[in-house]
C-alpha positions as protocol buffer text, in pm:
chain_id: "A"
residue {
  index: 1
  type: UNK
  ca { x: 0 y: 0 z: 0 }
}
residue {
  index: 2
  type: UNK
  ca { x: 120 y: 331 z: -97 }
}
residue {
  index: 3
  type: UNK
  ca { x: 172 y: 604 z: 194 }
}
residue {
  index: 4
  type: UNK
  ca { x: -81 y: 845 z: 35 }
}
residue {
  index: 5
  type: UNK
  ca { x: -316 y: 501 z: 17 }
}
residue {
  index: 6
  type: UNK
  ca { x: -244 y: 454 z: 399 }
}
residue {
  index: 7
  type: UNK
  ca { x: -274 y: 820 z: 477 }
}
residue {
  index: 8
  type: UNK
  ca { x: -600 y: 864 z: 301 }
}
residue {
  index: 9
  type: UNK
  ca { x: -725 y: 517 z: 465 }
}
residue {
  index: 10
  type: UNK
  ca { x: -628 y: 608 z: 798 }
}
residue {
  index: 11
  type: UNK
  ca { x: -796 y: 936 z: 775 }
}
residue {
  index: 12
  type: UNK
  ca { x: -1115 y: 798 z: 698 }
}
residue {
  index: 13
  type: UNK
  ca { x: -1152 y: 521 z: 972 }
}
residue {
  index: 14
  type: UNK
  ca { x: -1073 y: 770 z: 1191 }
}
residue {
  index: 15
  type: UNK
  ca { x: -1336 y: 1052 z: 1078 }
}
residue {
  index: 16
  type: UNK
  ca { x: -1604 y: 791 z: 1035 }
}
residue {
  index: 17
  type: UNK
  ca { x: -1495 y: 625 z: 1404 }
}
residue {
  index: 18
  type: UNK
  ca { x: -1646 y: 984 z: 1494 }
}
residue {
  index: 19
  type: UNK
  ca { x: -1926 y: 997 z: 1324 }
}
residue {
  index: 20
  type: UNK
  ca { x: -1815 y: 1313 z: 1115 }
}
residue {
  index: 21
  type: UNK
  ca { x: -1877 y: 1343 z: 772 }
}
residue {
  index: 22
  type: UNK
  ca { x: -1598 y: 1496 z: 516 }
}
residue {
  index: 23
  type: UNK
  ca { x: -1789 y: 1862 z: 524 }
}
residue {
  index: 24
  type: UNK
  ca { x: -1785 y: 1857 z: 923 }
}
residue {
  index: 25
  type: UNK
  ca { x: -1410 y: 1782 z: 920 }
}
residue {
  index: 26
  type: UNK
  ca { x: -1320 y: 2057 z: 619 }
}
residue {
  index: 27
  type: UNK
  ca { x: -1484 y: 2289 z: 830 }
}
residue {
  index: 28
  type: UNK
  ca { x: -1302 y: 2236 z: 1126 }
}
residue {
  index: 29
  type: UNK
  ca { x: -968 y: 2179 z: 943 }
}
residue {
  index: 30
  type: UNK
  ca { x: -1058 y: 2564 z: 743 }
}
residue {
  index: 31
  type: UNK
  ca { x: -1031 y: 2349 z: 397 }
}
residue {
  index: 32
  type: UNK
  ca { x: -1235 y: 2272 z: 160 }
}
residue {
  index: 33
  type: UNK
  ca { x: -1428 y: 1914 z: 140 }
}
residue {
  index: 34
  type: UNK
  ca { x: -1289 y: 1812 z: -177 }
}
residue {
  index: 35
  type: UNK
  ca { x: -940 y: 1818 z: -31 }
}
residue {
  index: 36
  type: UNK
  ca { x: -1104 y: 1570 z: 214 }
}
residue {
  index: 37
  type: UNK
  ca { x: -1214 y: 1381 z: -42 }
}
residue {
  index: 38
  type: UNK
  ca { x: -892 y: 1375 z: -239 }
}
residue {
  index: 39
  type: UNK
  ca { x: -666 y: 1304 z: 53 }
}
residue {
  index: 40
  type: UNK
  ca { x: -894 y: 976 z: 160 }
}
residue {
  index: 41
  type: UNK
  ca { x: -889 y: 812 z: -207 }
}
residue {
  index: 42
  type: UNK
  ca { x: -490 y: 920 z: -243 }
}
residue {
  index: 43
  type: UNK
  ca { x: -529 y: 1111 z: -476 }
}
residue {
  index: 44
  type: UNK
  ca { x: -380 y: 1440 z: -311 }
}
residue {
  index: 45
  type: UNK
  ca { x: -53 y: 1496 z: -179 }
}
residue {
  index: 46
  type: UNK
  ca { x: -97 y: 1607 z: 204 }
}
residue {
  index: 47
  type: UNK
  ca { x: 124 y: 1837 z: 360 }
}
residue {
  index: 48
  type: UNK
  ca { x: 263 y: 1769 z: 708 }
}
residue {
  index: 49
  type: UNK
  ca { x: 111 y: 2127 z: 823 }
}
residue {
  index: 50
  type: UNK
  ca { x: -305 y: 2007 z: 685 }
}
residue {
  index: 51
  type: UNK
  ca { x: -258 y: 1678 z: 814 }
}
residue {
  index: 52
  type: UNK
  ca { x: -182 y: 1858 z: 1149 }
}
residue {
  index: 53
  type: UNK
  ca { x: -480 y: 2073 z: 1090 }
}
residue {
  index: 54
  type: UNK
  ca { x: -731 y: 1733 z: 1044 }
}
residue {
  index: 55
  type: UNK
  ca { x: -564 y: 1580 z: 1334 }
}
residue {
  index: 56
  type: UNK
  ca { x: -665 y: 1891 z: 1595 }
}
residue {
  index: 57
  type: UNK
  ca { x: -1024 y: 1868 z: 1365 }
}
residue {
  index: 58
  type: UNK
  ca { x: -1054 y: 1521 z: 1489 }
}
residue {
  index: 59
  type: UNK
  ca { x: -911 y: 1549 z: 1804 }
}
residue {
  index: 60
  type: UNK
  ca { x: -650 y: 1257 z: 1718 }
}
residue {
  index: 61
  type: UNK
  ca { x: -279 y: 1225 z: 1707 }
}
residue {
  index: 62
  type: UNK
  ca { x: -157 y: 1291 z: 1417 }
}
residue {
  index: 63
  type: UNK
  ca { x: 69 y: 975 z: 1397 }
}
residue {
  index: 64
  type: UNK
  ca { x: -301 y: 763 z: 1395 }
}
residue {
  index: 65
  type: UNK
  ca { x: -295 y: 874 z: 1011 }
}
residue {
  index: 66
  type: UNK
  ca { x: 71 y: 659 z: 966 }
}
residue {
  index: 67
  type: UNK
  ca { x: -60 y: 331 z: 1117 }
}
residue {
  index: 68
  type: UNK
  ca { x: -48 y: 29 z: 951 }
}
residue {
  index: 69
  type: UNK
  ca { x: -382 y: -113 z: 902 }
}
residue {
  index: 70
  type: UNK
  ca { x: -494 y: -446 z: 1062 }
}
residue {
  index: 71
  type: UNK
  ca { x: -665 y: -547 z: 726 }
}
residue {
  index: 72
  type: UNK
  ca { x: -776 y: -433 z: 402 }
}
residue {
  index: 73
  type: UNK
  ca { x: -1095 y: -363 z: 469 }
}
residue {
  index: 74
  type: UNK
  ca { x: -1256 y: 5 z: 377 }
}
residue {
  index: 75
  type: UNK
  ca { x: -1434 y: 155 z: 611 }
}
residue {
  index: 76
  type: UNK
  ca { x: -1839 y: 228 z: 509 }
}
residue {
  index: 77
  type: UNK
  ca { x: -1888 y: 587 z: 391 }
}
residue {
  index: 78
  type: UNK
  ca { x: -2135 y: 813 z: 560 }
}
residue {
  index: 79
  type: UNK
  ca { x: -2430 y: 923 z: 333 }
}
residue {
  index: 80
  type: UNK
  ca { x: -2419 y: 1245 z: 296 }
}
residue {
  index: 81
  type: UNK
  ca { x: -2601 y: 1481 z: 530 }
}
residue {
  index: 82
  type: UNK
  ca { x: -2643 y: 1118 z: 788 }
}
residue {
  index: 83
  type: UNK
  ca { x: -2466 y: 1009 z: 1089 }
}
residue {
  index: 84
  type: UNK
  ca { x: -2563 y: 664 z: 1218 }
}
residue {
  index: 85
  type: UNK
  ca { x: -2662 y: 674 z: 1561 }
}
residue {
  index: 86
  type: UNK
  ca { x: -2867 y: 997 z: 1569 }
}
């Protein structure tokens, strides 16, 4: 797996772990959704400085987005304008 692959991965289990969808987390991280978007299918280069920025939006370390996944599973998408559980 490529480290943007991982990145992007990483960044998703964790933002759906928290029930927050990819235009909650822009919003909190001042960017816009489509960098979400691009930066989960690894398609966009992160810089060390936004991936510090999602990190405080999630309230996560920012070494959780550098793990090495325990399988190759995807994590479900939210629907859009959802959150399970509410």
């Amino acid at each position: 797996m490529e480290h943007r692959e991982r990145i992007g991965r990483n960044l998703r289990t964790v933002r759906v772990a928290q029930r927050m969808t990819q235009e909650d987390l822009a919003g909190l991280a001042r960017v816009d959704r489509t960098t979400i978007s691009g930066i989960e299918r690894g398609d966009f280069n992160a810089s060390v400085d936004l991936l510090a920025r999602l990190a405080d939006g999630l309230s996560a370390d920012i070494s959780a987005f550098f793990a090495i996944p325990e399988s190759d599973e995807r994590p479900e998408p939210l629907k859009a304008g959802r959150k399970p559980g509410r």
